[in-house]
C-alpha positions as CSV (number, residue, x, y, z in Angstrom):
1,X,0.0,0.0,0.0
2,X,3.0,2.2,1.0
3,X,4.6,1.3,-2.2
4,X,1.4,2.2,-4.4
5,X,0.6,5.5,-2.6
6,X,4.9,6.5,-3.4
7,X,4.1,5.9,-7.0
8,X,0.7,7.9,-7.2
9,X,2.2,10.7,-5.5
10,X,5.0,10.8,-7.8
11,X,2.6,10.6,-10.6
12,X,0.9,13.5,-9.9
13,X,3.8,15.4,-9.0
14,X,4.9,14.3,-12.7
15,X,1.6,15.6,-14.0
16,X,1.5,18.7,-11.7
17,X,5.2,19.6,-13.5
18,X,4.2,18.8,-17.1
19,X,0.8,21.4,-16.3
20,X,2.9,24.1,-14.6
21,X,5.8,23.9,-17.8
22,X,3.4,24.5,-20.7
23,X,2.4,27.4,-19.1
24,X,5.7,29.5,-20.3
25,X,6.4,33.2,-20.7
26,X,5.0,35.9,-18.6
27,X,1.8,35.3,-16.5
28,X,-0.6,38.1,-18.9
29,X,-1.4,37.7,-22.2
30,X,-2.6,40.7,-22.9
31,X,-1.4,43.9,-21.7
32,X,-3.3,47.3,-21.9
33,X,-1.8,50.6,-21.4
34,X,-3.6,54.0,-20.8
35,X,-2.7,57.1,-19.7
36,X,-3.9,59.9,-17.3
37,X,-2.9,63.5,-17.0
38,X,-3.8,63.9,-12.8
39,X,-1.9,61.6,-10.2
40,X,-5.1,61.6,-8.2
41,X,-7.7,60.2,-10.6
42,X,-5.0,57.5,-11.7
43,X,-4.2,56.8,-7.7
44,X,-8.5,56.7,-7.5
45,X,-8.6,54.5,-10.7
46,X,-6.5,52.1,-9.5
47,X,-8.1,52.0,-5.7
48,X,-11.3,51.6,-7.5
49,X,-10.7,48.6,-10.3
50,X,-10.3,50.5,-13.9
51,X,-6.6,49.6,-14.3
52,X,-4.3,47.2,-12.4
53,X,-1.4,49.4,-11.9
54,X,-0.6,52.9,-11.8
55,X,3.3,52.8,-13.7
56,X,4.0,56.2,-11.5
57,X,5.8,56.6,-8.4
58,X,3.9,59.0,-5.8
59,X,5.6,61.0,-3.0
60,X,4.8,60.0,0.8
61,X,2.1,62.9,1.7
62,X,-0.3,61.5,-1.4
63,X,-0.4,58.5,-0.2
64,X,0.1,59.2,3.7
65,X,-3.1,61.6,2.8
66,X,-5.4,59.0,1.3
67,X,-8.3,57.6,3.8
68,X,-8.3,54.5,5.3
69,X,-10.8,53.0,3.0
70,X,-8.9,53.7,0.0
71,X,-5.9,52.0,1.1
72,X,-7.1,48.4,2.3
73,X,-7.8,48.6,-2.2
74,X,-4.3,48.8,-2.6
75,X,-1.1,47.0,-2.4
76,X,1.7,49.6,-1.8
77,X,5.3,49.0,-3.0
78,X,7.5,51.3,-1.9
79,X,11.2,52.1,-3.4
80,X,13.7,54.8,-3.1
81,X,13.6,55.3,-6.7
82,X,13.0,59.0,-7.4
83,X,15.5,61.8,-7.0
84,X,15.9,65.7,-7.3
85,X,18.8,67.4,-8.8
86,X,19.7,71.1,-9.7
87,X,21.5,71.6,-13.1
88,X,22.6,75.0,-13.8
89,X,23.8,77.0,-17.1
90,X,27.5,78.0,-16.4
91,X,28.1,79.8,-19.8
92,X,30.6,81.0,-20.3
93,X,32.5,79.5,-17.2
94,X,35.2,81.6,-16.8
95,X,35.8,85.7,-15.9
96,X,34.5,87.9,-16.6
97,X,31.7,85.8,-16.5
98,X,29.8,87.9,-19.0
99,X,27.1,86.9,-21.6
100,X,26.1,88.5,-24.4
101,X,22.5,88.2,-26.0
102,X,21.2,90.1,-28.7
103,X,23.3,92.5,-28.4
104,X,22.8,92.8,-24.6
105,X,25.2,91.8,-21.7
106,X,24.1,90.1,-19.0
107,X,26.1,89.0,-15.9
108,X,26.2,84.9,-14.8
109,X,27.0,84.1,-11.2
110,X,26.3,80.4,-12.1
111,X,29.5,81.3,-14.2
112,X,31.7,80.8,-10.9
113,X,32.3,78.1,-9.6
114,X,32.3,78.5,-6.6
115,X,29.3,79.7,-6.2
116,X,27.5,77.1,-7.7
117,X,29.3,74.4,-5.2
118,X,27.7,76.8,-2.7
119,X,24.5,75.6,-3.3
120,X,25.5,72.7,-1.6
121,X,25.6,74.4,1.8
122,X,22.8,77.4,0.8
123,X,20.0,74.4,0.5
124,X,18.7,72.5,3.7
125,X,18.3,69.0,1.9
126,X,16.9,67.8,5.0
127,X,14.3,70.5,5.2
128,X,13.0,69.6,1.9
129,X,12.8,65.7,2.8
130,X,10.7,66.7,5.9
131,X,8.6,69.6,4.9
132,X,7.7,68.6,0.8
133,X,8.4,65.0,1.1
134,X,7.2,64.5,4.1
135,X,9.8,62.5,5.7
136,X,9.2,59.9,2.7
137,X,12.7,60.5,1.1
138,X,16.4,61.2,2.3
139,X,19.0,64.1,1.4
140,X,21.0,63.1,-1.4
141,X,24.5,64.3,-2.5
142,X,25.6,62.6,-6.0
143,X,23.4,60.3,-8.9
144,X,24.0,57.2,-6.5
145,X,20.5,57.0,-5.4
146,X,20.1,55.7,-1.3
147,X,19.6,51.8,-0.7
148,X,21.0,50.6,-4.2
149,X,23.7,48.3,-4.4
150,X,27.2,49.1,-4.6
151,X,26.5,52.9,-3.8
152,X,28.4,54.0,-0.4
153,X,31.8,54.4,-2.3
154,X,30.0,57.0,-3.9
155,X,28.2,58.7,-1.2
156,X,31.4,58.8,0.9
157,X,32.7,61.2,-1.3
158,X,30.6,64.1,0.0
159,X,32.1,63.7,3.0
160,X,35.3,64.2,1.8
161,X,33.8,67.6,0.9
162,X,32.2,68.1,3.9
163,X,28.5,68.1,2.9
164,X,25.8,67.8,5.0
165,X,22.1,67.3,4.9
166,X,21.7,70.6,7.1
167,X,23.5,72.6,4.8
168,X,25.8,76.0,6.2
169,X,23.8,78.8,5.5
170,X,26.1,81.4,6.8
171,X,29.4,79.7,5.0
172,X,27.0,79.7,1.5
173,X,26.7,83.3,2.1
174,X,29.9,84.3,2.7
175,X,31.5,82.6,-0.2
176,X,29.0,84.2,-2.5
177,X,29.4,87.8,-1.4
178,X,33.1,87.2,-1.5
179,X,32.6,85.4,-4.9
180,X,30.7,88.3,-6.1
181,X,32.7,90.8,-4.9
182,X,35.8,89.4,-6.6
183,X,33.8,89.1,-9.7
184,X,33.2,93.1,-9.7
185,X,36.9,93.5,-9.0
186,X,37.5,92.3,-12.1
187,X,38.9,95.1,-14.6
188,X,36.0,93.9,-17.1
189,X,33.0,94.3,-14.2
190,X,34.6,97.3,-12.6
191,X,31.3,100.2,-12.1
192,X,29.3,97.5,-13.7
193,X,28.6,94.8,-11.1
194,X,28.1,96.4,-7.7
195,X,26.0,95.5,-4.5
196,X,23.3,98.4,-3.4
197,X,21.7,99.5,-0.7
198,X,18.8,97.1,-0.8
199,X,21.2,94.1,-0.6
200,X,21.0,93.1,-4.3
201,X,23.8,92.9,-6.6
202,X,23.2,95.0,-10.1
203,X,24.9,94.4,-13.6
204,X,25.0,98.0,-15.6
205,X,22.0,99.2,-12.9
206,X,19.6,96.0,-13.6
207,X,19.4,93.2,-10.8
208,X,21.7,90.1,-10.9
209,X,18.9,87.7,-11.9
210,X,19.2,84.1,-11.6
211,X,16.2,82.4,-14.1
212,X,14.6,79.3,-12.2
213,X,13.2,76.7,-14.7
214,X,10.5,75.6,-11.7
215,X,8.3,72.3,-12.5
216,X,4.9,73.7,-12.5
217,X,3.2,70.4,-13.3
218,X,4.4,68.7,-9.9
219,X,2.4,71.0,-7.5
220,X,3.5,69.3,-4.4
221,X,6.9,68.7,-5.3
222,X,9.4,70.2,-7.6
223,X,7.6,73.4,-7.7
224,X,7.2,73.8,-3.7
225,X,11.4,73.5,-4.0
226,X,11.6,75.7,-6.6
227,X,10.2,78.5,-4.7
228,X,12.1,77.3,-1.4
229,X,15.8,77.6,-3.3
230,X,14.5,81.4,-5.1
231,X,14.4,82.3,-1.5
232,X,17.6,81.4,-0.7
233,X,19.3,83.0,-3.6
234,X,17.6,86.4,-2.9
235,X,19.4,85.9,0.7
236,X,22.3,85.9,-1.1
237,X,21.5,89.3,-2.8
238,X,21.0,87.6,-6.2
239,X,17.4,87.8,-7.8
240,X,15.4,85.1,-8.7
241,X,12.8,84.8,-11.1
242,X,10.7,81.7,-11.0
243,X,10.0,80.3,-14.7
244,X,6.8,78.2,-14.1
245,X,7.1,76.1,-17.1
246,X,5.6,72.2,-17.3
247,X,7.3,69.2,-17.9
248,X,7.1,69.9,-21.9
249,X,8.7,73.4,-21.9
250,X,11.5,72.3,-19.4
251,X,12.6,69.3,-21.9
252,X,12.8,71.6,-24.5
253,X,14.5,74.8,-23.6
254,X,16.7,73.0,-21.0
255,X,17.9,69.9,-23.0
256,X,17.5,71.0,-26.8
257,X,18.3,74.7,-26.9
258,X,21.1,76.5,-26.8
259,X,22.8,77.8,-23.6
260,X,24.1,80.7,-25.0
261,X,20.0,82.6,-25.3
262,X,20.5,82.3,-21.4
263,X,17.1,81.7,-21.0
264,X,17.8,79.6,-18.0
265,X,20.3,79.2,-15.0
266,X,18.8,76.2,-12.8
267,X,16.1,73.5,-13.5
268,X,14.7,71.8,-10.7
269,X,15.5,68.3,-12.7
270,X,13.5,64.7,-11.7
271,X,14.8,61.6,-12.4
272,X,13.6,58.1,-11.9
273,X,16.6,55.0,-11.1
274,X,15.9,53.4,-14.6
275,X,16.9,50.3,-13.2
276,X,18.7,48.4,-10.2
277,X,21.8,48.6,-10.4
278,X,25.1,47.5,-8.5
279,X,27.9,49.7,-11.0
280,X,27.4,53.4,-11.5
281,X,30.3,54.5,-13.6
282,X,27.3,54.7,-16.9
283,X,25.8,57.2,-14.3
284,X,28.6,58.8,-13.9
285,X,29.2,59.6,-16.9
286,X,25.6,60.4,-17.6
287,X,25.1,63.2,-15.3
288,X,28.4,64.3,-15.0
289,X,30.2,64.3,-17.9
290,X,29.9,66.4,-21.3
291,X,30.9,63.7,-23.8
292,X,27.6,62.0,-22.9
293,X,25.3,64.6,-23.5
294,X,22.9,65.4,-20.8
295,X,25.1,68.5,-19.8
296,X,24.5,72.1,-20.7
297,X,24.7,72.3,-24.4
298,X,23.9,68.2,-24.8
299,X,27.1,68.0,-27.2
300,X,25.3,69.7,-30.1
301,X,26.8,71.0,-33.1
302,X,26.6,74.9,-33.0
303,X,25.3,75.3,-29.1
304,X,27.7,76.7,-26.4
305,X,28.7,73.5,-24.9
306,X,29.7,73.0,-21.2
307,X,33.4,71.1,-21.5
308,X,35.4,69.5,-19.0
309,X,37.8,67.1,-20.5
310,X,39.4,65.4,-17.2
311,X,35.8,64.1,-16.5
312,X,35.4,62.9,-20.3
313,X,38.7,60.7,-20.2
314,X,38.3,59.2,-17.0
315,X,34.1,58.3,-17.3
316,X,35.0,57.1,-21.3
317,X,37.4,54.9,-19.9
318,X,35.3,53.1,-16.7
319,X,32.6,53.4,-19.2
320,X,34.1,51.4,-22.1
321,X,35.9,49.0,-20.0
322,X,39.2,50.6,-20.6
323,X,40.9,49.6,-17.3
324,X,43.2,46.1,-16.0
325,X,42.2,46.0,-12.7
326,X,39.2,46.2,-10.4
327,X,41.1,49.0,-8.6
328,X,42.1,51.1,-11.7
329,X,37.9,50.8,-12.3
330,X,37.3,52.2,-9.1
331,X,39.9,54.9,-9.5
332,X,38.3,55.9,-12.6
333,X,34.6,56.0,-11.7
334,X,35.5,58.1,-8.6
335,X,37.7,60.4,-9.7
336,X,34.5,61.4,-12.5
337,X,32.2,62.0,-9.6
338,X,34.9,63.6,-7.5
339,X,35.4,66.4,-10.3
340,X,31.5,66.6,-10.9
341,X,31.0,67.5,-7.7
342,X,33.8,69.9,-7.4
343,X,32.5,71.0,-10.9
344,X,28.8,71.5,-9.3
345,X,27.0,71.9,-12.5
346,X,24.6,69.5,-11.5
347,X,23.9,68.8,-7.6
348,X,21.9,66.2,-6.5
349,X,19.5,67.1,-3.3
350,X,17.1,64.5,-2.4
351,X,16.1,60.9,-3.0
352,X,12.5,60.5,-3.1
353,X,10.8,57.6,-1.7
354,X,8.6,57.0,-4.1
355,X,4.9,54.6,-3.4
356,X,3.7,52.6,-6.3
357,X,0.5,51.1,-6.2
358,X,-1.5,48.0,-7.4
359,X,-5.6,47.3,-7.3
360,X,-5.3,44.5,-4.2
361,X,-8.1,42.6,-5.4
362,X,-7.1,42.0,-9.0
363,X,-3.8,41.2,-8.5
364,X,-3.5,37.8,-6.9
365,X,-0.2,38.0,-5.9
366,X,2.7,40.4,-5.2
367,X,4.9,40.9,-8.5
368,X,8.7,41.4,-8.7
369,X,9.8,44.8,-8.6
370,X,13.6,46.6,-8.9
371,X,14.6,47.5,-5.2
372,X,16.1,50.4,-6.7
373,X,13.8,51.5,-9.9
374,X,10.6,50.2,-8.3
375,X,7.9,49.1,-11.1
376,X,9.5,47.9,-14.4
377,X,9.1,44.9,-16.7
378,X,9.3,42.3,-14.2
379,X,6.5,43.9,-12.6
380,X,4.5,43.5,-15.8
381,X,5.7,39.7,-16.3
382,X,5.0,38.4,-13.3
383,X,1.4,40.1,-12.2
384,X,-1.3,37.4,-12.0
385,X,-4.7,38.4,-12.6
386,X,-7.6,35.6,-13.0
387,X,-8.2,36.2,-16.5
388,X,-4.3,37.2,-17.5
389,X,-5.2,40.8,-18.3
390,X,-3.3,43.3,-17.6
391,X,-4.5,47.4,-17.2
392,X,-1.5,49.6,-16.1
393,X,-2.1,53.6,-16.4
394,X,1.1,55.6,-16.9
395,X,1.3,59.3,-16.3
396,X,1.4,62.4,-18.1
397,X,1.0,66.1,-16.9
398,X,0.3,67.6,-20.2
399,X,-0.9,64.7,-22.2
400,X,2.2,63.9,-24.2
401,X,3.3,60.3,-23.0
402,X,6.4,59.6,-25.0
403,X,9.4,62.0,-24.3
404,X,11.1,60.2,-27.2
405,X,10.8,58.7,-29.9
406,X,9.0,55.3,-31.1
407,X,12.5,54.4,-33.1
408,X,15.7,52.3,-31.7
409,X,17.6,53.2,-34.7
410,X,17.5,57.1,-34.6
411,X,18.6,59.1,-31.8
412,X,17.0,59.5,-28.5
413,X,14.5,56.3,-29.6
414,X,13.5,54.4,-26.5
415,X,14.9,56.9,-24.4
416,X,12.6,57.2,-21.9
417,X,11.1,55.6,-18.6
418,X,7.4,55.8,-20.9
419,X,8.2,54.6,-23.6
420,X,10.7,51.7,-22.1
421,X,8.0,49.9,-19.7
422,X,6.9,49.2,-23.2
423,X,9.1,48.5,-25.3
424,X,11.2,46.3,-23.2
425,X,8.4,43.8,-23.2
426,X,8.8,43.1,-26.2
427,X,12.0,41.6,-26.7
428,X,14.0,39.3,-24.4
429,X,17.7,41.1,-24.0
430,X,21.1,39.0,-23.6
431,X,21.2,39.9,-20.2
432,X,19.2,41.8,-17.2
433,X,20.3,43.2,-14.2
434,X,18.7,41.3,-11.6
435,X,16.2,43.2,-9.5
436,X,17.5,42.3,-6.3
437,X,21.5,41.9,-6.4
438,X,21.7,43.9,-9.9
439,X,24.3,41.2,-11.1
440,X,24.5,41.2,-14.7
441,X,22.2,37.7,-14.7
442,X,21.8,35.6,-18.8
443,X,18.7,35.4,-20.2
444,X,19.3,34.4,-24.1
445,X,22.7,34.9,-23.9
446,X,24.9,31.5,-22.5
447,X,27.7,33.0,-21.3
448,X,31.2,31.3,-21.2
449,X,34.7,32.7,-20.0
450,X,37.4,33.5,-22.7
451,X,41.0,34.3,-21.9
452,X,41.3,37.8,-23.3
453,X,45.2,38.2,-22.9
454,X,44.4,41.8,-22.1
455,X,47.2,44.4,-22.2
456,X,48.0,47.7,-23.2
457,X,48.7,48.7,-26.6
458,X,51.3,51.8,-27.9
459,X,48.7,54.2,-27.0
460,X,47.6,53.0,-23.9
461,X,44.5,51.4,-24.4
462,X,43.6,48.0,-23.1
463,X,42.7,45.6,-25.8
464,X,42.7,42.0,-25.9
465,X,44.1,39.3,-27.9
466,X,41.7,36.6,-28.7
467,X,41.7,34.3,-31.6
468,X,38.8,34.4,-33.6
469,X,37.6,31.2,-35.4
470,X,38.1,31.0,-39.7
471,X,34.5,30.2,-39.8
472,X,33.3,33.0,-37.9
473,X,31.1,35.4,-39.3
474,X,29.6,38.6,-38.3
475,X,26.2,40.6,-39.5
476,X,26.6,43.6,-41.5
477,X,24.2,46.1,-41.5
478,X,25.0,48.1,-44.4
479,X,24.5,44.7,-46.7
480,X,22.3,43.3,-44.1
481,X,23.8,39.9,-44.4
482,X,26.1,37.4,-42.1
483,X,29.9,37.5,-44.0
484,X,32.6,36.2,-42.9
């Protein structure tokens, strides 16, 4: 009997396997994805049953706000995956730190330097976590967002130059004025720049302005610290006017124009992690260095471009593998934050903790998610719903969903957190970063180790030596064919 019970219950367990593997792929078959253009109605939408998912992180006091009622509807998943950075205009970035426009001069204190690293100590990043985040968030000092892996080599650089989460006022002030005032004793600015009576500094009798690119469209975020850092710089005797633009107007002026129409000097920048990851020398290079293109001027032909070439060799190199040693990686990586930060043309302020949310009763299960990106397309593979449907809402302030375009050949294509959750269900990649660890993990790809016999060559770049098969062939685009 003992013998014929063994065999059934293997049999079944036989059967139970053979059921579960010819179910394969993701757990929905069909995937729907809709938009909505207020946080709230896609927060109620969700809480309510119209869509599955809501593809949008929300800060702590929209969801610490919501009655009880409405959150027993919904499973919460919560991620530091949000941040907030400043990126200024330097132009032209050195004395006499004059611009010219249309004829017209106007005068640049994000020109200097050091003024801009002052930021660092004129903004209370901890008073911008507790009063507009709400205590759901933490101060944040370079692009290595809190709680990610292989991050706290990075963040220990900013003690190194002394930041804190308080800030110094008083030191931020004082390096200013003396800032400025150096700046007017400058043969160029002299009886030009000058601080009045009324504390204000004056360029050829018109107020030192600093232009605020402020994101309207994020009422209880962005634009609450845009107004919070004007104040500041008008304590520094430098006048701020507040650009109220949405998310449409900020893209386009800050990223694709010019520098040199000066019609900006800060953005109050967003960013969401993009992924989990466990190496940050791509980021790096991203927000730090000019060769990538997401500085002032974005590398484009024509535009005033902001350069700094120590920061381009050393991120091209951890970025393109162009090192021997695990040391000589970290040397590299670090160094290209160490100079961005000294540089300060972008500062980092806060990380955001950031509250996704799921309809409770649809979703049978909790889905995988990035600890460090939050909802992406594991989230979407491995959400069970009875009938394997799938509603996820993404959002959009002003209607226009895609920030880039629907093309992975030109430039810019795929480019975007929208249009990425996606398009990156619809192909399986080599390899993923795994949500948890963010190890490099295969997926198509079978890896296998080579001996690369890498060296340097004359010019000091590492290559390796590797003996490539006679049959081996390679695709060629241009003929779109396989030669050998």
């Amino acid at each position: 009997m003992k013998k014929l019970t063994y065999v059934l219950l293997v049999m079944l367990l036989l059967l139970g396997g053979l059921a579960l593997s010819s179910q394969k792929g993701p757990y929905p078959d069909l995937v729907y994805f809709n938009v909505r253009m207020s946080e709230e109605i896609a927060l109620k939408d969700t809480a309510e049953g119209l869509t599955d998912i809501f593809m949008w992180g929300l800060s702590g006091p929209q969801i610490f706000g919501l009655d009880q009622a409405t959150r027993d509807k919904l499973d919460l998943y919560a991620v530091p995956s949000g941040s907030w950075s400043l990126l200024m205009n330097p132009i032209p970035n050195k004395a006499p730190y004059v611009v010219e426009v249309g004829g017209k001069e106007y005068f640049n204190a994000f020109a200097i330097r050091d003024i801009r690293f002052a930021m660092n100590d004129l903004i209370n990043r901890q008073y911008l976590v507790d009063e507009i985040l709400g205590g759901a968030g933490t101060p944040a000092f370079t692009m290595a967002t809190t709680g990610q892996p292989g991050t706290y080599r990075y963040n220990l650089l900013a003690t190194k130059f002394g930041l804190t989460a308080e800030g110094n006022e008083a030191r931020a002030l004082e390096v200013i004025e003396s800032s400025m005032q150096a700046a007017a004793a400058l043969p160029e600015n002299v009886g030009r720049l000058e601080k009045k009576d009324d504390g204000f500094w004056y360029f050829d009798n018109e107020p030192v302005t600093i232009k605020i690119a402020i994101r309207v469209d994020d009422p209880q975020g962005r634009l609450k610290e845009g107004d919070y850092i004007a104040d500041q710089l008008e304590k520094a005797g430098l006048k701020a006017e507040r650009l109220y633009w949405d998310r449409i107007k900020c893209s386009n002026v800050v990223y694709g124009g010019d520098p040199a129409e000066f019609t900006w000097q800060m953005y109050t920048e967003g960013w969401g992690a993009g992924a989990t990851r466990a190496f940050w020398e791509h980021i790096v290079a991203q927000m730090y260095a000019p060769w990538y293109g997401y500085m002032p001027g974005g590398m484009t032909e024509g535009f005033w471009n902001y350069e700094q070439d120590e920061i381009d060799e050393v991120t091209l190199k951890a970025y393109t593998g162009n090192f021997l040693t695990e040391e000589e990686y970290w040397e590299l990586a670090l160094r290209g934050l160490e100079l961005g930060l000294e540089e300060a043309v972008r500062i980092y302020v806060v990380n955001q903790l950031d509250f996704f949310v799921a309809n409770a009763s649809r979703l049978k299960q909790r889905f995988a998610y990035g600890l460090g990106d939050g909802l992406n397309t594991w989230s979407i593979r491995t959400a069970v719903t009875d009938d394997r449907t799938l509603f996820i809402t993404q959002f959009s302030a002003m209607g226009s969903l895609f920030m880039d375009a629907w093309d992975p050949i030109g430039t810019d294509g795929f480019d975007s957190v929208y249009s990425n959750y996606i398009a990156e269900n619809l192909y399986d990649p080599a390899m993923f970063e795994s949500p948890a660890s963010a190890i490099p993990t295969p997926l198509r790809a079978v890896p296998i180790e080579v001996q690369t016999k890498a060296r340097r060559n004359e010019e000091g770049d590492v290559v390796g030596d590797y003996e490539v098969p006679a049959n081996a062939i390679n695709y060629c685009p241009f003929n779109e064919a396989w030669l050998q």
